[in-house]
MILUM-543309 format. One line per field, with one value per residue: residue in one letter; x, y, z of N, C-alpha, C in turn. Coordinates in pm, 1 decimal. Layout:
! residues N
r	c(A  ...)
nxx	c(X  ...)
nyy	c(Y  ...)
nzz	c(Z  ...)
caxx	c(X  ...)
cayy	c(Y  ...)
cazz	c(Z  ...)
cxx	c(X  ...)
cyy	c(Y  ...)
czz	c(Z  ...)
***
This chain:
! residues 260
r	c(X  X  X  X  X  X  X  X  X  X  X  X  X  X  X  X  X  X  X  X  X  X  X  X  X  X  X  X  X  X  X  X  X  X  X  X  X  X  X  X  X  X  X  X  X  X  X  X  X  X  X  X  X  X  X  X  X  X  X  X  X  X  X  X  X  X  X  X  X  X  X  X  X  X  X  X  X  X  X  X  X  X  X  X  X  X  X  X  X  X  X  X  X  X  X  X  X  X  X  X  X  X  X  X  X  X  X  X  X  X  X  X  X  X  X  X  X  X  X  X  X  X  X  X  X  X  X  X  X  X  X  X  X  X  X  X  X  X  X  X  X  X  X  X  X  X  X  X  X  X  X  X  X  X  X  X  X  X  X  X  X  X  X  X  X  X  X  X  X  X  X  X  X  X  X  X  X  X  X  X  X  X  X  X  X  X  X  X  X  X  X  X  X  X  X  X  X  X  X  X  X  X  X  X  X  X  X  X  X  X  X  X  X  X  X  X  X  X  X  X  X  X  X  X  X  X  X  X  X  X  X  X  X  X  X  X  X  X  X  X  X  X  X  X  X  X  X  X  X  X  X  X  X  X  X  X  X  X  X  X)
nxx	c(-3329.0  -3357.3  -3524.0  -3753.5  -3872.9  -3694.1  -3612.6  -3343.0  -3306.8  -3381.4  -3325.5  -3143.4  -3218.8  -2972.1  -2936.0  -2838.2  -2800.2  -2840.9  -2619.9  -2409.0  -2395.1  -2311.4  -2049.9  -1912.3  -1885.1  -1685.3  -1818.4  -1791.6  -1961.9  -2216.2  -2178.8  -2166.0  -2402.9  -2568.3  -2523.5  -2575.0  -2877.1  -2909.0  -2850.2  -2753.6  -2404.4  -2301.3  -2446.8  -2576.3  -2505.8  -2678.6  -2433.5  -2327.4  -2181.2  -2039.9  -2089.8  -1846.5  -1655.3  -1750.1  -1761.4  -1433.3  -1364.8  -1452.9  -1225.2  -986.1  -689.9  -692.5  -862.1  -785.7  -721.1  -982.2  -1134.7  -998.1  -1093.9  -1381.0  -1317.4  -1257.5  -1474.5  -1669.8  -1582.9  -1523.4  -1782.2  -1869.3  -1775.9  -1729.9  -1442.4  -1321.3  -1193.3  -1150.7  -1187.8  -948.1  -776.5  -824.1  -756.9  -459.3  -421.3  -451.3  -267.2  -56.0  -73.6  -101.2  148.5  272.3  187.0  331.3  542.5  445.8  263.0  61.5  292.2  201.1  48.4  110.6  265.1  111.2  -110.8  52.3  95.4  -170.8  -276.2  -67.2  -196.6  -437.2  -388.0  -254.7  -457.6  -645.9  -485.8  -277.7  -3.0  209.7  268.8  577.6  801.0  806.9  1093.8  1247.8  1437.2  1732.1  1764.1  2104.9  2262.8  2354.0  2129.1  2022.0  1866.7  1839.5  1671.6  1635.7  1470.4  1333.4  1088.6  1056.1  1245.9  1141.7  961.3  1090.1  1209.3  1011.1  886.0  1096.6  1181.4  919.8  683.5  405.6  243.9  255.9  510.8  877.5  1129.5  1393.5  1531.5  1559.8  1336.7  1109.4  1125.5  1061.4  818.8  667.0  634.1  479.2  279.5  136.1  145.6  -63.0  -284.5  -332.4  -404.2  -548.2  -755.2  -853.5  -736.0  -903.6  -880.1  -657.7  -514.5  -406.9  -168.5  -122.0  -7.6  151.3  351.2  404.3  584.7  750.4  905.5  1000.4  1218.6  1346.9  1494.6  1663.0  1886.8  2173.8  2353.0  2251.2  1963.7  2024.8  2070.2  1867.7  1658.0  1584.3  1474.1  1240.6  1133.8  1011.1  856.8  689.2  584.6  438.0  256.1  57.0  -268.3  -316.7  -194.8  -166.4  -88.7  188.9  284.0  406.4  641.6  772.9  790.4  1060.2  1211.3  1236.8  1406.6  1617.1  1777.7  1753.3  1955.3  2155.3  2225.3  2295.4  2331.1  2179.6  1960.4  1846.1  1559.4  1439.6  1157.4  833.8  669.6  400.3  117.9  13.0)
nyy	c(-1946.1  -2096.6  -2282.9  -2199.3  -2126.7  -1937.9  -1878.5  -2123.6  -2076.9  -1778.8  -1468.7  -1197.6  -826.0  -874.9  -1116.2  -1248.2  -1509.2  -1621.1  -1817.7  -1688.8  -1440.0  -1521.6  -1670.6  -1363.2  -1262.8  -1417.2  -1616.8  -1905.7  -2125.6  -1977.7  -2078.8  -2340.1  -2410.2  -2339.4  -2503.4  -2730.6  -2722.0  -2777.1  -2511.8  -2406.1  -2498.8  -2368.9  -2200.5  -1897.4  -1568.8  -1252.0  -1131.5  -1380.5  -1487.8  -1701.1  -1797.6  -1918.3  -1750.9  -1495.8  -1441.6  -1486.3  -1235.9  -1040.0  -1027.0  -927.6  -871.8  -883.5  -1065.2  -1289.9  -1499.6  -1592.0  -1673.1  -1956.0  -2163.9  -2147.1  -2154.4  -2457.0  -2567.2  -2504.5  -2598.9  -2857.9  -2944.0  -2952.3  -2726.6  -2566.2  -2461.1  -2249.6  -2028.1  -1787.0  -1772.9  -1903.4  -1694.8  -1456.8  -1572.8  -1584.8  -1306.2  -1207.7  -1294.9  -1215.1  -929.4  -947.7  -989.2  -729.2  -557.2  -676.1  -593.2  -353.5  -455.3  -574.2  -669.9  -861.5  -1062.7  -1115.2  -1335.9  -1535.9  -1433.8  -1489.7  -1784.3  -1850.8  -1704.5  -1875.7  -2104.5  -2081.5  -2072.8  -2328.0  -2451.4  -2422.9  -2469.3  -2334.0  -2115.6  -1938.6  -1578.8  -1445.3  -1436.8  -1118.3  -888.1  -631.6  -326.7  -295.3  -43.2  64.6  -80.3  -75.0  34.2  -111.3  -233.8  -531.0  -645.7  -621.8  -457.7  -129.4  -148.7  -302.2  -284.4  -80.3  -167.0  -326.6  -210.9  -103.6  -296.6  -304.5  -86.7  82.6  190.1  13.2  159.2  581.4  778.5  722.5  616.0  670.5  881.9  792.7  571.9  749.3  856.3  656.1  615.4  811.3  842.9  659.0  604.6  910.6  813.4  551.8  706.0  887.0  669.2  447.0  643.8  839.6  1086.3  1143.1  1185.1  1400.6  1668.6  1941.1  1814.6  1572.8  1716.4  1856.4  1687.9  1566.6  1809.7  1773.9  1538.9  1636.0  1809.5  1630.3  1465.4  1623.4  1674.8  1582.0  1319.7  1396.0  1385.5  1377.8  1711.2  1744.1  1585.1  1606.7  1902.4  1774.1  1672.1  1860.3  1976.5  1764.5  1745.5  1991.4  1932.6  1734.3  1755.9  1791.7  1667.5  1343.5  1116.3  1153.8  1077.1  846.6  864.7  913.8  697.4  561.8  801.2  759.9  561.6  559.1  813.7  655.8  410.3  623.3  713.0  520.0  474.6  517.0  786.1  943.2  1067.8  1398.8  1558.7  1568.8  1804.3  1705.6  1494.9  1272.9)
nzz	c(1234.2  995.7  1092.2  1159.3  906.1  704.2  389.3  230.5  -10.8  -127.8  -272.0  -330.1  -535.2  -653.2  -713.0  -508.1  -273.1  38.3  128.0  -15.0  117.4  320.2  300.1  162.5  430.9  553.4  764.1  878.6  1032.6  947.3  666.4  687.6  811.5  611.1  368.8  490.6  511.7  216.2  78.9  -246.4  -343.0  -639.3  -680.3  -887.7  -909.6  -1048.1  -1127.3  -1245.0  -1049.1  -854.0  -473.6  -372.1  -552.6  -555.6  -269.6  -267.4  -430.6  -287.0  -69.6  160.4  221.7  529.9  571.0  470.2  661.7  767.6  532.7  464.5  591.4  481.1  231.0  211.1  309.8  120.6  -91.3  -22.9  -26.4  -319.1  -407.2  -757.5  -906.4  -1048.6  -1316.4  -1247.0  -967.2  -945.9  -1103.1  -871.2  -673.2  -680.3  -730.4  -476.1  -394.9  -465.8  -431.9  -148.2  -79.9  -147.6  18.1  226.9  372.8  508.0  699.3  976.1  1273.1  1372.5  1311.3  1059.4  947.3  1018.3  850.6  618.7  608.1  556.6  292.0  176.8  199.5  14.9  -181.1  -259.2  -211.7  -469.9  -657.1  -727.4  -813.2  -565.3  -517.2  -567.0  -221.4  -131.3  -233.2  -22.7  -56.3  135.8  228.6  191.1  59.6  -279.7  -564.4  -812.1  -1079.2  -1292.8  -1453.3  -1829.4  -2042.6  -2018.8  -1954.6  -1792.9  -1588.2  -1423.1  -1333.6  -1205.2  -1001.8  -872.9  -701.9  -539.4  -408.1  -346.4  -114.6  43.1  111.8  160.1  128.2  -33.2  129.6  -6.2  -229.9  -484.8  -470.5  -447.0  -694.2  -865.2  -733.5  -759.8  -1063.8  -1095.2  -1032.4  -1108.7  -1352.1  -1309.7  -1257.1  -1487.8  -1629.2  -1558.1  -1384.4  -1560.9  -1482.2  -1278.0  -1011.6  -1002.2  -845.0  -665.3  -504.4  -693.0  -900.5  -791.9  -741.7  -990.9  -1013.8  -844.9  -984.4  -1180.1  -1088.2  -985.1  -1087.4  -1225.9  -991.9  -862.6  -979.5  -1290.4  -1545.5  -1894.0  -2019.0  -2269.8  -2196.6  -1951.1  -2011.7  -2197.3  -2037.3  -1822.9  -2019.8  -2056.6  -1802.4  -1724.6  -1955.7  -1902.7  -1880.8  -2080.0  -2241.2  -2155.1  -2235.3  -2234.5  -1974.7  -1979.1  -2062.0  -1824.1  -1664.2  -1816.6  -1783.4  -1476.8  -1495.2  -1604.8  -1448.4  -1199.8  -1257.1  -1283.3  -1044.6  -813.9  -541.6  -255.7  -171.6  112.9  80.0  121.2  328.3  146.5  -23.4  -69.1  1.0  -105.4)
caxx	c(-3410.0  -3400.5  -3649.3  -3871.3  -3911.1  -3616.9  -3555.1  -3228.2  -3233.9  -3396.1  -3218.4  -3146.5  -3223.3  -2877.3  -2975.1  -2734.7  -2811.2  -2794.7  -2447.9  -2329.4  -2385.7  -2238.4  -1910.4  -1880.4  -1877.7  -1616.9  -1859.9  -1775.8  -2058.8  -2335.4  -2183.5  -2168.6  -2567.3  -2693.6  -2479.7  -2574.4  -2963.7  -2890.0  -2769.3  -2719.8  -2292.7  -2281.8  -2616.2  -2508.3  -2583.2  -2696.7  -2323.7  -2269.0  -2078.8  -2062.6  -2112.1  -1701.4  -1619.6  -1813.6  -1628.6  -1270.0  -1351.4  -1462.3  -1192.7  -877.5  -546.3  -739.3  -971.0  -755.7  -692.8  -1063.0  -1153.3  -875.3  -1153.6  -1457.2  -1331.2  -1246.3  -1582.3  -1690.1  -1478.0  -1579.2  -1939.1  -1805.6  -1775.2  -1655.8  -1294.4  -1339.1  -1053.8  -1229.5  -1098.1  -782.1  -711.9  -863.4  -632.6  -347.8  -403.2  -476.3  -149.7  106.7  -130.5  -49.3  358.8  303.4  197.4  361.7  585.2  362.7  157.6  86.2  404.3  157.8  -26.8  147.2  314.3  -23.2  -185.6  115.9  35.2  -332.9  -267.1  -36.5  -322.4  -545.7  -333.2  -221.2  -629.1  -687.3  -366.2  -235.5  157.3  207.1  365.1  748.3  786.3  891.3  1303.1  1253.9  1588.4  1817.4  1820.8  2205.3  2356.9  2349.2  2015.3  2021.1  1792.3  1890.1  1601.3  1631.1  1415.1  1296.5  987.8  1071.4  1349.1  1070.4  880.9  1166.1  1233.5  870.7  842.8  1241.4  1168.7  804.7  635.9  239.9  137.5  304.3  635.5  960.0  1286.5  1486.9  1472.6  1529.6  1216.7  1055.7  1109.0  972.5  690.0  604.8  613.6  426.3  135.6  135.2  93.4  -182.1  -377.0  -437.4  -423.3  -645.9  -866.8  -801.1  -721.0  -1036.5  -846.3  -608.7  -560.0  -268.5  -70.5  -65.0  101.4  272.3  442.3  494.3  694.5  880.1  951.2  1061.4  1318.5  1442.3  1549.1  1796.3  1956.5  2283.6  2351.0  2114.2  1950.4  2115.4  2013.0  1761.4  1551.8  1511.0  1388.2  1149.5  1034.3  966.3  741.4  534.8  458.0  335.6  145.7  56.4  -355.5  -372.8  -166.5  -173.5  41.5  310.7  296.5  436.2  779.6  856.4  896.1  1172.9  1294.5  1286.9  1500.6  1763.3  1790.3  1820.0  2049.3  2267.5  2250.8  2275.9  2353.3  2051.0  1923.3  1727.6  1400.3  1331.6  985.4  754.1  552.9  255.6  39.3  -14.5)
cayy	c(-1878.7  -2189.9  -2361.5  -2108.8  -2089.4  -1907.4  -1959.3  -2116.9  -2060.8  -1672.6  -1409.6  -1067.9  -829.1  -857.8  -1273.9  -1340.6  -1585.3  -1608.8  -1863.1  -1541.5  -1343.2  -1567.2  -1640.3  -1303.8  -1228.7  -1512.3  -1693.7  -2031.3  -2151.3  -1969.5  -2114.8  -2506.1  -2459.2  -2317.7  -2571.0  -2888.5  -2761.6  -2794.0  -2419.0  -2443.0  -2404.8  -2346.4  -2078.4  -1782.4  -1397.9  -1166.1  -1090.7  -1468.5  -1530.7  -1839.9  -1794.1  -1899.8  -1628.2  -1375.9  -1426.2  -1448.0  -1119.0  -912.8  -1054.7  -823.6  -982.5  -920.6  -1201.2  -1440.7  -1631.5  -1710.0  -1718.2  -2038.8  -2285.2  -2133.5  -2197.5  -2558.2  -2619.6  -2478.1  -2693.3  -3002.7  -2950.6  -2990.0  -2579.0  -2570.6  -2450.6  -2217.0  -1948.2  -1684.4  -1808.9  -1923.5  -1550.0  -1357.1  -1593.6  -1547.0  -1149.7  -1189.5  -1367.8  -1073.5  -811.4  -973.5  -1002.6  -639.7  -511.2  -755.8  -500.1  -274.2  -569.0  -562.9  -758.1  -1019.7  -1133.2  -1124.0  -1473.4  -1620.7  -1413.7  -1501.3  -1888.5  -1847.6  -1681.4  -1975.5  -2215.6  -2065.3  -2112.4  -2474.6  -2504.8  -2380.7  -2525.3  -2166.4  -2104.3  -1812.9  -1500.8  -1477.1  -1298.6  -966.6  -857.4  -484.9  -313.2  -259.8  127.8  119.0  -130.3  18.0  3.7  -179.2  -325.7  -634.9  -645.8  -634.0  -358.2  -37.3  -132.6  -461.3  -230.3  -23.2  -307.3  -409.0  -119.0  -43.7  -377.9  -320.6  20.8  137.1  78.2  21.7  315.9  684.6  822.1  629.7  611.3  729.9  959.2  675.6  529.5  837.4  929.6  559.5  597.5  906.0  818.4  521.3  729.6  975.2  723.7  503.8  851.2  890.0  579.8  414.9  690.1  898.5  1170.8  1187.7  1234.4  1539.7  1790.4  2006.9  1717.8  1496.3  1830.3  1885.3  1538.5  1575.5  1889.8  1737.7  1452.2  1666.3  1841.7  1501.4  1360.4  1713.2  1670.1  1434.9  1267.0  1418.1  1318.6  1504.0  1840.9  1742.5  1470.9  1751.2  2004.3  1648.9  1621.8  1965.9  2032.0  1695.2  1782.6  2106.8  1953.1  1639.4  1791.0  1811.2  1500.8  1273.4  992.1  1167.4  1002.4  742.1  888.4  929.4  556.9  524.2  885.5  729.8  427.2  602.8  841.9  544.5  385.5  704.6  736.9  390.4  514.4  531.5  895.9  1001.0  1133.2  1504.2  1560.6  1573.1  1902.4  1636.7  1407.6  1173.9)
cazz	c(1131.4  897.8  1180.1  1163.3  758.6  635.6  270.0  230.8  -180.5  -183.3  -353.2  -351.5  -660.1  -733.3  -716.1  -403.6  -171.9  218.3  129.5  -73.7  202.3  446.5  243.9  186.9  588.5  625.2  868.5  869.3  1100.3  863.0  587.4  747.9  843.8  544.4  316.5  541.5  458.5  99.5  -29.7  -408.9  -347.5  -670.1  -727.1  -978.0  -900.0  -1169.5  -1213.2  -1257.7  -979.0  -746.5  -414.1  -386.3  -605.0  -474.2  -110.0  -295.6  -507.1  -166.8  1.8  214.5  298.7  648.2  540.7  428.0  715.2  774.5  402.8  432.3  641.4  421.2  131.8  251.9  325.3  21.3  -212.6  54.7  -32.7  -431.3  -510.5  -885.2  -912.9  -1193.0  -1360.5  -1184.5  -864.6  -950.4  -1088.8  -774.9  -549.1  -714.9  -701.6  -348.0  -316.1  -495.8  -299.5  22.5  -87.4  -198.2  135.6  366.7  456.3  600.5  728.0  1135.7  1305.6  1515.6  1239.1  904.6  962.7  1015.7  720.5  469.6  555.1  494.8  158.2  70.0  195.2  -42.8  -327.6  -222.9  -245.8  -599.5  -752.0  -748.7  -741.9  -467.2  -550.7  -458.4  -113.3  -236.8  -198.0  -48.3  -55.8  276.4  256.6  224.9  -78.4  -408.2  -589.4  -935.2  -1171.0  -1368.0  -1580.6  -1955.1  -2090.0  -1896.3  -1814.7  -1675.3  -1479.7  -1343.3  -1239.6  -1086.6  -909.4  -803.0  -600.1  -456.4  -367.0  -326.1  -10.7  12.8  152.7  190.2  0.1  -38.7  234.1  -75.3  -327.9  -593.5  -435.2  -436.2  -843.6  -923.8  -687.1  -810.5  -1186.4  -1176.2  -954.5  -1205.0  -1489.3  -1335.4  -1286.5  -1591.3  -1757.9  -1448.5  -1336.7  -1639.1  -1435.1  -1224.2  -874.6  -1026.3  -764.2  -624.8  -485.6  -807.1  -974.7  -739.1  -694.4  -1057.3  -1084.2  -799.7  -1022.5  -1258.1  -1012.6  -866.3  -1222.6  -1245.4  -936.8  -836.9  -1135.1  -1361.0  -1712.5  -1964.1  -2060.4  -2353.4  -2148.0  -1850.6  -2083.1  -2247.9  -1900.8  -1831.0  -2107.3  -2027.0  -1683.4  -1796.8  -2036.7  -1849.0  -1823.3  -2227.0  -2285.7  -2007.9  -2251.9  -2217.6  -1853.6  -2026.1  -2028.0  -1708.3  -1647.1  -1848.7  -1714.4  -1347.8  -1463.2  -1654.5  -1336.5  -1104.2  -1338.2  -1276.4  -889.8  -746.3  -399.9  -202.8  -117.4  168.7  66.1  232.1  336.4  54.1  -8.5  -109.4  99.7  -142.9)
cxx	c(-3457.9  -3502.1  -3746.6  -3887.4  -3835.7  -3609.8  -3451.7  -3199.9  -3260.8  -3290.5  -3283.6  -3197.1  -3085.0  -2839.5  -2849.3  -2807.7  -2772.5  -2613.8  -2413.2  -2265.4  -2290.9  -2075.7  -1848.5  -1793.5  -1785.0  -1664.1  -1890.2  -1902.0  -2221.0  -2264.9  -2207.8  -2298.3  -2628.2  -2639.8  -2557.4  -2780.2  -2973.7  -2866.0  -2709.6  -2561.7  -2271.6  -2384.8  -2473.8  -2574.8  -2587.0  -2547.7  -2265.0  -2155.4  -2093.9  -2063.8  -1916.6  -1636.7  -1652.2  -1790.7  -1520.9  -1268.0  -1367.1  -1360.4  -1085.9  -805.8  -605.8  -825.3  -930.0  -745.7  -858.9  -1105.9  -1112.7  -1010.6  -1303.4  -1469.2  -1340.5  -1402.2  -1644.2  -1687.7  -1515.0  -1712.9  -1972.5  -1874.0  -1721.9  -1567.8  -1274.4  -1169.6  -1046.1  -1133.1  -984.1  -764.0  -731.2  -773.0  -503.8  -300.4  -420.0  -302.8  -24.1  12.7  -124.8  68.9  358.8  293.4  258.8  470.4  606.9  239.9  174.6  170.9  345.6  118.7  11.7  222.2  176.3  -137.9  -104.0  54.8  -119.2  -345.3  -163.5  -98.5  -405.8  -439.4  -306.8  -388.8  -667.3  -568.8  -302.2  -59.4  157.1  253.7  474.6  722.7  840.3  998.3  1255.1  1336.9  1644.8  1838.8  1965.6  2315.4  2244.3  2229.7  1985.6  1905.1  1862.6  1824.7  1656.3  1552.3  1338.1  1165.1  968.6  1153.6  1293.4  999.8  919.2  1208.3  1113.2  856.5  977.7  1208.3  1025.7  711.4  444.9  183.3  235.1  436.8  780.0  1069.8  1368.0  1388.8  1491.1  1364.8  1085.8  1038.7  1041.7  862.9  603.6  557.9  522.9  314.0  58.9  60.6  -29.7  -249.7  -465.2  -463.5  -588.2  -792.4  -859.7  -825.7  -801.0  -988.1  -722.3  -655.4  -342.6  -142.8  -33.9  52.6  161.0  436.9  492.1  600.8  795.2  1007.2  1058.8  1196.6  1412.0  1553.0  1682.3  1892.9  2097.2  2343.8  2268.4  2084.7  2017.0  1988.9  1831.4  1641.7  1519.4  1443.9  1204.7  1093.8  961.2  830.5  626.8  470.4  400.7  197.6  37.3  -139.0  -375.1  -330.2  -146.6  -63.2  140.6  392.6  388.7  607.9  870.1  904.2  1013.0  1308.5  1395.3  1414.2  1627.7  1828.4  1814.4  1935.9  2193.5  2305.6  2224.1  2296.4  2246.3  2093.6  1866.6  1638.2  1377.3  1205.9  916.6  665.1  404.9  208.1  -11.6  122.8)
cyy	c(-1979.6  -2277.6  -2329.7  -2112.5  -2020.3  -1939.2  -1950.6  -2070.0  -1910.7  -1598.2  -1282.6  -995.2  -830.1  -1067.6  -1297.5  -1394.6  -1559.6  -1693.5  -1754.1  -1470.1  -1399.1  -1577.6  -1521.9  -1228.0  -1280.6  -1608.8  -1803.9  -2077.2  -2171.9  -2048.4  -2289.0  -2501.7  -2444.4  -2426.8  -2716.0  -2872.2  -2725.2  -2642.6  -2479.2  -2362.4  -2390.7  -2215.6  -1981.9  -1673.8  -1340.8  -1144.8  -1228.2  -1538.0  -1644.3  -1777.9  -1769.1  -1793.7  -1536.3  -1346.3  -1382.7  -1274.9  -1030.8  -954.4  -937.5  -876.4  -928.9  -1048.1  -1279.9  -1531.4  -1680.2  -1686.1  -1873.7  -2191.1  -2266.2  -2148.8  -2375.2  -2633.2  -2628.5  -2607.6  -2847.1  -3016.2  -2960.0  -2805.2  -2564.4  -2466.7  -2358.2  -2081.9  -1849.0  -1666.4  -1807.9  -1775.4  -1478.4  -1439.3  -1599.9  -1375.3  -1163.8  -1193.1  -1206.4  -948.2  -856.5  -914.4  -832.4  -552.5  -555.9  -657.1  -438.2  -343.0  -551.6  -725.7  -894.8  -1061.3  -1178.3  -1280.7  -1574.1  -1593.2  -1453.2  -1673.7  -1901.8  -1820.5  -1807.2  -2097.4  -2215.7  -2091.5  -2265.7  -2544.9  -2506.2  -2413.9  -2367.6  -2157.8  -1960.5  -1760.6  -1500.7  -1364.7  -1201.5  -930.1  -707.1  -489.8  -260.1  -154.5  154.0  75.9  -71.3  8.5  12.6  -294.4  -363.3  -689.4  -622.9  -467.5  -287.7  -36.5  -217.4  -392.9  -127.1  -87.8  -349.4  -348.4  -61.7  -149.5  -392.1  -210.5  87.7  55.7  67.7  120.2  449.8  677.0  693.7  660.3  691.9  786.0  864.7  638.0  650.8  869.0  796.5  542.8  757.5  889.3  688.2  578.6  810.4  945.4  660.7  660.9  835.6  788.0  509.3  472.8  772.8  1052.0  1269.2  1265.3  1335.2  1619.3  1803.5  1922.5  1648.0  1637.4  1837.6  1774.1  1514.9  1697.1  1833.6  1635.7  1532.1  1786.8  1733.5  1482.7  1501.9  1727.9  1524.6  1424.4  1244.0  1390.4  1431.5  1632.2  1817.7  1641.1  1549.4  1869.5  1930.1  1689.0  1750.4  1990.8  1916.3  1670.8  1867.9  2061.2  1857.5  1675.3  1765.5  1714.7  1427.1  1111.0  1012.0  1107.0  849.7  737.8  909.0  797.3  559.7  703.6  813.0  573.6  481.7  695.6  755.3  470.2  420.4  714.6  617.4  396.7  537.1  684.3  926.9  1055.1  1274.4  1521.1  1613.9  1703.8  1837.8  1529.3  1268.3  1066.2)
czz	c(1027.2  971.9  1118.8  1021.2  702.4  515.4  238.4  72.0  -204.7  -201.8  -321.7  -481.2  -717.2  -721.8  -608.1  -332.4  -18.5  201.0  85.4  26.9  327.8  410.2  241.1  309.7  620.4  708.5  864.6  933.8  979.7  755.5  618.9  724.8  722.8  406.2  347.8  569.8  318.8  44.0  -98.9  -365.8  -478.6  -792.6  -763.3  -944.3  -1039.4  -1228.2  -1243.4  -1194.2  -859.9  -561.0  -321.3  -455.6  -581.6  -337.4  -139.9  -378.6  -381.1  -86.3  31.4  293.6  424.0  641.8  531.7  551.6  744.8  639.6  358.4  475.3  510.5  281.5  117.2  219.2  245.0  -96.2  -146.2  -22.3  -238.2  -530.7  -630.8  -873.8  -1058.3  -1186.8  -1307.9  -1105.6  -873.0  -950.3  -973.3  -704.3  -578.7  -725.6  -551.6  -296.0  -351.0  -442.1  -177.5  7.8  -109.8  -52.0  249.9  480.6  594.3  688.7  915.9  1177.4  1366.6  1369.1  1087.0  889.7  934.3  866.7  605.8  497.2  517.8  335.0  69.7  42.2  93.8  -204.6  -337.6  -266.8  -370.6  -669.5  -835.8  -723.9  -654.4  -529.7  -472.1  -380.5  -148.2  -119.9  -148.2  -28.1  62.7  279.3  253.0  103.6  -189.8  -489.7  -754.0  -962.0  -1255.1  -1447.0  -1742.2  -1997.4  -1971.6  -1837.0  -1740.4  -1544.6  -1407.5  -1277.6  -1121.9  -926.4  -838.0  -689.5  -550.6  -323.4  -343.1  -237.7  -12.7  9.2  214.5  75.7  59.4  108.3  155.7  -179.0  -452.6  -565.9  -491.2  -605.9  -932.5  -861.7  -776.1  -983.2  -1265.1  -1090.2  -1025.4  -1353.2  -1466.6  -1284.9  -1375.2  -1656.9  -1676.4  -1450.8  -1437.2  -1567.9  -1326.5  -1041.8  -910.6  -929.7  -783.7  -612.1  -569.7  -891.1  -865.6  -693.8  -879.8  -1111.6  -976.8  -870.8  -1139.7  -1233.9  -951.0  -965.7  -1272.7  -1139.6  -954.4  -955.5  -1242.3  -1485.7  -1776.5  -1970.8  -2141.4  -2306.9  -2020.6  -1907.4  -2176.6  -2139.2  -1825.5  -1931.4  -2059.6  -1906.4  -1721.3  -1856.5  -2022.1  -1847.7  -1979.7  -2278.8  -2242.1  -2068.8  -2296.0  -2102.8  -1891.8  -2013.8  -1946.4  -1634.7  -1706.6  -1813.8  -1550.2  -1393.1  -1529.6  -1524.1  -1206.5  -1123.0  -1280.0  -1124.0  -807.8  -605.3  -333.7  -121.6  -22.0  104.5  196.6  255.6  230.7  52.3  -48.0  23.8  40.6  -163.4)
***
């Protein structure tokens, strides 16, 4: 196409480039040809984004491993190294570790070194491979303050996608679901299942070894009211950690009346 008259510098109206487009794609190849007839690697789109940044921002721990030669080439061809980057591959990296999990068994070996390639590239420290917990020893946070000890307990216990193994799992997945809701989407995806995943929450936290009396009757009123004051959501983090706190024994999880 570049024989024939292609223009390697035109732009979209959102000013991307054919490199844009090719980075984006991952396609090493297009990116080699249209580089080695002079694409600007460091041309800016309307949103001010490099051609390198505008690959690493669309990217999906499926991408990373060829993202790993394209950026190479990139950075060969003297792509500027900006903060941009760094931050998007360092989220790439604790959103890999966060799903690795649930990651498919052939390939997650090959996609965790790609994601540490890309940090090794950008002078990025990886995120630590995340600890999930053995379904069977006792399940403690050693954090400091409760929302470091929800933190802690969200990446022990909460898996990428669907409800927890345990019902510990289950009352910090639910409460931190709950919270970005509204804080996130401020409540735009509210349906049946978000209520309903929080009155469960607010049935979990009275079973076993339950909060006292006056922090179950607290928690009661701010699901209820959870539609008129949504930062009350706020309290159920430190509900789910005093409740975990109390029942360190890992629970089964019964089947969920929600889908989310």
């Amino acid at each position: 196409m570049i024989d024939l008259g292609a223009k390697v510098h035109r732009t979209s109206n959102e000013g991307l480039t054919p490199l844009h487009s090719a980075v984006d794609g991952k396609h090493l190849d297009a990116v080699q040809a249209l580089l080695s007839h002079g694409a600007h690697v460091n041309a800016r789109s309307t949103n001010d984004e490099t051609p390198l940044e505008y690959g690493l921002l669309q990217m999906s721990n499926v991408d990373l491993v060829a993202m790993v030669p394209v950026a190479k080439a990139l950075l060969g061809a003297g792509a500027e190294v900006t903060q941009q980057a760094k931050d998007v591959v360092l989220l790439a990296s604790q959103n890999f570790e966060f799903h690795r999990a649930g990651f498919n068994s052939d390939s997650v070996e090959e996609t965790s070194a790609a994601a540490e390639a890309l940090c090794t590239l950008f002078s990025v420290e990886p995120a630590a491979r995340r600890r999930m917990h053995d379904g069977t020893s006792p399940i403690v946070a050693i954090a400091r303050t409760p929302a470091e000890c929800f933190a802690e307990l969200w990446d022990l216990l909460v898996p990428s996608s669907g409800p927890c193994k345990t019902l510990q799992g289950e009352v910090v997945r639910i409460a931190g679901r709950v919270r970005d809701e509204w804080y996130r989407n401020g409540g735009g995806n509210w349906d049946r299942d978000y209520a309903s995943m929080a009155s469960a929450f607010s049935k979990h936290v009275g079973t076993h070894q339950a909060l006292d009396r006056a922090d179950l009757e607290a928690c009661a009123q701010v699901v209820r009211a959870l539609r008129k004051n949504p930062d009350g959501s706020d309290r159920l983090l430190n509900w789910a950690v005093e409740w975990v706190a109390r029942n360190p024994d890992p629970i089964p999880l019964p089947p969920p009346p929600y889908q989310r």
